[in-house]
N, C-alpha and C positions, 0 to 999 in steps of 0.2 A: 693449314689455314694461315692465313695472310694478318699480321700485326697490326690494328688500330694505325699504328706510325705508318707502317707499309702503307698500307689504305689509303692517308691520307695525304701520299706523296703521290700517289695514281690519281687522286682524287683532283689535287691541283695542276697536271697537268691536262685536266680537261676542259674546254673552251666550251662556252655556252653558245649555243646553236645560233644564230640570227633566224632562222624562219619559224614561225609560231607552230607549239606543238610537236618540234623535232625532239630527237634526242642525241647528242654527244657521246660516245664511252670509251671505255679502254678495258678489256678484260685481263682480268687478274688470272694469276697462274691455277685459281683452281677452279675456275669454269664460270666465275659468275661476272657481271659490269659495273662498274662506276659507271655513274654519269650526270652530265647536267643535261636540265630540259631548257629551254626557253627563257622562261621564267627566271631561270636563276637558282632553282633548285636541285638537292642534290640527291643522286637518286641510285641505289642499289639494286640492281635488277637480278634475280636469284633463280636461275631454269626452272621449270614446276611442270608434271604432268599435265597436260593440256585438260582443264573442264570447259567443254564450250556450252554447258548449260546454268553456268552462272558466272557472275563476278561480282567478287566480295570488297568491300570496301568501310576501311574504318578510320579513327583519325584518333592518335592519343596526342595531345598538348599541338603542337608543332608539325607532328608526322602524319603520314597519310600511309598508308597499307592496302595495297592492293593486292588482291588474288584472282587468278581468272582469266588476267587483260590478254592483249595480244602489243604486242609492242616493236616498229622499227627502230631502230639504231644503230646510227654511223659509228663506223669504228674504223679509223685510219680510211685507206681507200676502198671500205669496203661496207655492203651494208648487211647488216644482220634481223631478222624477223622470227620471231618466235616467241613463245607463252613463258610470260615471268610473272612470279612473286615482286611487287615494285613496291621498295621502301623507299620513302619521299619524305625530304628534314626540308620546309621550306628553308627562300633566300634569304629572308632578315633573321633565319636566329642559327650564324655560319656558328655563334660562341658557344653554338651545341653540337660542332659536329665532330669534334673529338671523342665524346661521349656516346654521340650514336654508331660512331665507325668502332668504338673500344666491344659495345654489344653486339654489334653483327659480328666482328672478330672472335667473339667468344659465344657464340649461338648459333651461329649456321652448322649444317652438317658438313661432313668430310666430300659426301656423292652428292652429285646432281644429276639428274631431275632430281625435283623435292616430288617424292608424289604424296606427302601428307602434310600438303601446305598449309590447312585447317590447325592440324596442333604446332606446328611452327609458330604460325599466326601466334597463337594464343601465347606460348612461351614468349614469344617476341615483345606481343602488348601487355603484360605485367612488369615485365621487367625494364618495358620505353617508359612506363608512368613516374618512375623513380626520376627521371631527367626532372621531375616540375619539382623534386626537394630541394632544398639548399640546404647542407646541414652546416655548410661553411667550416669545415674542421681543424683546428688547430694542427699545431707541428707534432703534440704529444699523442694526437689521434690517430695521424699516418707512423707513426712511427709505434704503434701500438700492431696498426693495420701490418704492416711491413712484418713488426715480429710474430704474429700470426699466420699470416702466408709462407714466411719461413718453414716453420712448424710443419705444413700443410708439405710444402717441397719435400722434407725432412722425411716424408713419412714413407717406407713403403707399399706401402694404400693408399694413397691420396684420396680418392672417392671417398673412403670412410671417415676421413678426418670433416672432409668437406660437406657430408651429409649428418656431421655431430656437432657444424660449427655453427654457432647462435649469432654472435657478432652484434647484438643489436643495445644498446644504450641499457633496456629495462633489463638487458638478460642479468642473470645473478655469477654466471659461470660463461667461457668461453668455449671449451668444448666439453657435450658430451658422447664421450664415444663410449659402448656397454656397459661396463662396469666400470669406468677412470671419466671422472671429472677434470680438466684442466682449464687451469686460469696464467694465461700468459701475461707475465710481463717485462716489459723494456725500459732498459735506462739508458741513458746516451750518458758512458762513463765506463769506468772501469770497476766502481764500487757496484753491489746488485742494493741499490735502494728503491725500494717499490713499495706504493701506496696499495692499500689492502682492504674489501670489508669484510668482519667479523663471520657476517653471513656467507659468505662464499666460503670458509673452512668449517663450517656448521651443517653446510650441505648432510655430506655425507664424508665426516672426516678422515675414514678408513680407505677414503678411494678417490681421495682429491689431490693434486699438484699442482703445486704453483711450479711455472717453467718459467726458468731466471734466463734473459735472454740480456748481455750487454752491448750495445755497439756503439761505431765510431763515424759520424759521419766523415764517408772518401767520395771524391769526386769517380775515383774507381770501380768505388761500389755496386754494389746489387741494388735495383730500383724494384718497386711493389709490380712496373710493369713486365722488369724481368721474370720477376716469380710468377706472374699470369702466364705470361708466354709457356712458360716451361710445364705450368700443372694442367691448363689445358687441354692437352693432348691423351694424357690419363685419366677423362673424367668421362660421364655417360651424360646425355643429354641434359638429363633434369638435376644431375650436380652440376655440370658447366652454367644451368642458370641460377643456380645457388650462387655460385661463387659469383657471379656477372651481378647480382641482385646485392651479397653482402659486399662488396668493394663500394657500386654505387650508393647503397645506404652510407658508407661513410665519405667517401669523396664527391659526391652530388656530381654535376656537371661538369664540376673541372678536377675533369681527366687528366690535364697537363701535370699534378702533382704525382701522379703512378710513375711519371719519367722523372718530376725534376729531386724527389730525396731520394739521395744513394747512403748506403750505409754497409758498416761490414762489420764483421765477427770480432769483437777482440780475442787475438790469436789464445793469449794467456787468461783469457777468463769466458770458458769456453759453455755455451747453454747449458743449464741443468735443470733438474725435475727434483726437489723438493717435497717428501710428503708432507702433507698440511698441518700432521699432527706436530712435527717438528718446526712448526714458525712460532719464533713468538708473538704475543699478540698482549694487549690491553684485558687488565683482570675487571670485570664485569660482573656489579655482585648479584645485578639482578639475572635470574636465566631467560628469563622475555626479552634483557633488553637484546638486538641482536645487527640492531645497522650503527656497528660504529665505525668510522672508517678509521685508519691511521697506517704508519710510516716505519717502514720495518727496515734494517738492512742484514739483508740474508747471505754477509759474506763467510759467514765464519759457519752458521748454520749447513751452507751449501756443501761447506770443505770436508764436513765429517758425514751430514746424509744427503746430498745430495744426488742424484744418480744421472746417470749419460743419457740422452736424451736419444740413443740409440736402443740401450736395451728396452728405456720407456716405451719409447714407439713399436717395437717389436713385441713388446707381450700385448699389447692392444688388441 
């Protein structure tokens, strides 16, 4: 499958039709079309087993979804006809099409025809309605996002980590996978200073890690969209829109940030897994009370229990 970036280097090479109702495209190396219509709109057309007893049509924010259609489209010298699934980002909101090209990059299937364009559909329109959030994320939050996806590369199961990963503001914990709770955090440094709450090593203190992850922003670097690219490929359907679902829960529409922080390993202060029991933390005399937050630096902690973030992933 073809990269959000890919996409939408095909995308701009395609010229919007002059006669009302055409369609423009360029097919992509794995069978399906960009294109613009008329209008001005941008439009993904995706092969689907032919139903000629209905056509289905929905519309989330901006997009329009169709199932069913029959559809012409020019392609070079040549014209092409046949039954698509047609994703449509109208012309005036182009400042969403990074974000629409980044979900069909990571939600289409590998084969085409689709002959189950009904639950496509459906996968497709939950995870289009996240484009109407702004959650506007600061630098600490992609770079939270970044050490998380790490994680996720890191793992030899990616699925698992990806179907344990909560990601969302209320959650209390980061991942849970069976029995190991993990709470990642990053610092851009080479000391491991990370902010903490009380309650997250409260959980379940016998089975929790905090994964110390430090880096450095390099122009070099690994970007959040390099790490989509790469876990993509290991995931099953309904993880690939987990992961598609938590990225846009924290980056909303602009997609541009999954390319533009790049970041990398500090060589000499390399991730670690931390068990919870060993952080210190703020003495609390009441045992109710339990959301307190505060500021720990887990360097010298890390050096005596700390563990590799290989064996971690591997007993999972």
């Amino acid at each position: 499958m073809q990269s959000a970036e890919e996409l939408l280097a095909m995308m701009s090479q395609v010229r919007i039709p002059e006669d009302a109702g055409s369609l423009n495209g360029i097919v992509t190396p794995d069978g399906f079309i960009c294109a613009r219509g008329s209008a001005g709109e941008f439009d993904v057309l995706i092969p689907e087993v032919p139903d000629v007893e209905q056509v289905t049509e929905s519309r989330v924010g901006s997009v329009r979804l169709t199932s069913g259609g029959t559809y012409r489209v020019t392609v070079g010298p040549n014209v092409r006809i046949g039954s698509f699934l047609k994703l449509s980002l109208a012309s005036d909101r182009a400042d969403l099409l990074g974000a629409f090209l980044f979900i069909i990059a990571a939600m289409l299937p590998d084969e085409f025809p689709v002959s189950n364009a009904s639950a496509l559909l459906g996968r497709l329109t939950e995870v289009l309605r996240l484009l109407q959030n702004d959650p506007q994320p600061t630098p600490e939050t992609i770079k939270g996002l970044w050490a998380e996806l790490w994680l996720i590369r890191a793992s030899p199961d990616r699925g698992r980590l990806v179907r344990g990963w909560h990601g969302r503001a209320t959650d209390k914990i980061d991942f849970d996978v069976d029995s190991r709770l993990l709470e990642v955090k990053c610092h851009e440094g080479r000391q491991r200073l990370h902010s903490l709450r009380l309650d997250q090593l409260l959980l379940r203190p016998d089975e929790t890690f905090v994964v110390s992850v430090c880096i450095a922003s390099s122009p070099g670097g690994e970007s959040i969209a390099d790490f989509v690219r790469e876990i993509l490929p290991d995931l099953a359907p309904a993880e690939s829109q987990r992961l598609a679902s938590q990225v846009l829960n924290t980056v909303g529409p602009e997609v541009e940030l999954l390319s533009d922080y790049r970041f990398s390993i500090w060589p000499d202060v390399p991730p670690t897994a931390v068990p919870s029991t060993f952080v210190p933390r703020p003495l609390v005399d009441s045992p109710s009370v339990s959301m307190v937050s505060f500021r720990v630096d887990l360097s010298d902690v890390a050096k005596h229990h700390g563990r590799p973030i290989d064996t971690l992933l591997g007993a999972l």
